[in-house]
N, C-alpha and C positions, 0 to 999 in steps of 0.2 A: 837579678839584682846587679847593678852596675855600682863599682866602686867611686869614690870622690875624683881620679881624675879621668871618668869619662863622662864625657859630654851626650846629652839622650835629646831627640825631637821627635815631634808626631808632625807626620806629613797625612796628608787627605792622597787618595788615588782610587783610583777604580777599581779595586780586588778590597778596599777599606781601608781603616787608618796602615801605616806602618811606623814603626819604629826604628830609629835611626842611632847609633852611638857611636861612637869614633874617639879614641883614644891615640894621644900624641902623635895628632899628625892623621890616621889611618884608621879606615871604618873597620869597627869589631863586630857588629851585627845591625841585620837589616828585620826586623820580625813583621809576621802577621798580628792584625786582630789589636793594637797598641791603646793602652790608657792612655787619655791627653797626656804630654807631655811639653814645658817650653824649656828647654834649655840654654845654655849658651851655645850660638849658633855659628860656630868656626867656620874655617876654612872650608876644609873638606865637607862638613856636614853640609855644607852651602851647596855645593858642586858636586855632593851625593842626590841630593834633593830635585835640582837643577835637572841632573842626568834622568833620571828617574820618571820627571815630568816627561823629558824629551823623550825616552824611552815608551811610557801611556801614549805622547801624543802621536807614536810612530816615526819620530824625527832622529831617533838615536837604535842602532841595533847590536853598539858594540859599548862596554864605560868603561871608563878611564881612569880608575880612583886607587888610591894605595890601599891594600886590603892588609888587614892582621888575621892570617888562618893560621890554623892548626898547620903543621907542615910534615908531622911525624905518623908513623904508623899507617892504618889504612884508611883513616879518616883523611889525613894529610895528602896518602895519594889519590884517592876517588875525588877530593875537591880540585884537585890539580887537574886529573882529568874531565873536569866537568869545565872545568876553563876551554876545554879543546872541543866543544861542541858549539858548533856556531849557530848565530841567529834562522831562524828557519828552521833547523835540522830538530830531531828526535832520534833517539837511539834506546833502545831495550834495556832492562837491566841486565839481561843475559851479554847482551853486546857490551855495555859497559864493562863489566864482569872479566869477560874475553881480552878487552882493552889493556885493563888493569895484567894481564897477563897471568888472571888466575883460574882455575877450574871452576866452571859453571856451577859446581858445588856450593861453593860460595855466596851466591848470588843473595843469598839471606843475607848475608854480611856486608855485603855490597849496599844493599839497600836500608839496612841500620844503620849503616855510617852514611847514607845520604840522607836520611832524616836527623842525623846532627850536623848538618850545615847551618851556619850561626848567620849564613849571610843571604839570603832570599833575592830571587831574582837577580841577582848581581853577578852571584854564580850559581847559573842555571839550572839545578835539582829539579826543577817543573820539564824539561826537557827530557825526562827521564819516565819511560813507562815499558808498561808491559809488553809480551813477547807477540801479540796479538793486537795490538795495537791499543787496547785500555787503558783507561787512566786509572794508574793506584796509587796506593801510598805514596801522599804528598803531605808533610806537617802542615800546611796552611788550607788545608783541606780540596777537597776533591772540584770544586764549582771555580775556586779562585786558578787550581793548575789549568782547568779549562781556558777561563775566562783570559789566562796568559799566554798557553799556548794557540788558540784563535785569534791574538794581539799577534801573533807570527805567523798565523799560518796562512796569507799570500804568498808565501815562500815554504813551508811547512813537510819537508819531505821524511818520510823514514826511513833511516840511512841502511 
């Protein structure tokens, strides 16, 4: 549920609807799976939308947008470090884990706090699989993380 002042739209794309909301200025989440939605259609949500499309149509493989994350805790740093994985690239949760500069022990926790990412595709949690190369746990489910990381994988290396 999104409070009075954020703004919500349903965009169409090739993984299904998404949902888009953006609050003063700054997108606050991107979801799968989205009840229609029309909202007022600001700035930013314009040039989320925009991006996104460019992004489907292969024309964009980096965007531009002012985000509101979480900044705190390990939520705060695993989304940080998912900024640092570039277009193309995949990396492991284990590797992610190691990044984060914590024992592979972890890596449970690692992968809870990538399932609460609030902003889909924008920061890249679909870049994220298993030690063997599989695709797992993705909240927008398993066929959509495919279906994105195949939108990269002309370039698609595991790092």
């Amino acid at each position: 549920m999104h409070d009075v002042d954020t703004h919500v739209i349903t965009i169409d794309s090739p993984v299904g609807p998404l949902a888009l909301a953006a609050r003063d200025g700054h997108i606050t989440s991107i979801s799968f799976g989205a009840r229609p939605a029309r909202g007022v259609v600001d700035d930013v949500l314009e040039r989320a939308a925009t991006q996104l499309e460019e992004y489907f149509a292969g024309q964009r493989t980096e965007f531009d947008l002012p985000l509101e994350l979480p900044t705190e805790g390990l939520l705060g740093r695993v989304l940080a470090q998912l900024g640092e994985i570039p277009f193309g690239r995949a990396v492991s949760y284990k590797e992610l884990t190691l990044a984060l500069g914590l024992d592979v022990s972890r890596v449970r926790e690692v992968g809870a706090a990538l399932g609460r990412n609030p902003i889909a595709i924008v920061v890249p949690c679909h870049r994220v699989i298993g030690s063997d190369g599989s695709l797992t746990g993705f909240g927008g489910g398993l066929e959509r993380k495919r279906r994105l990381l195949d939108l990269e994988s002309p370039q698609l290396q595991l790092a």
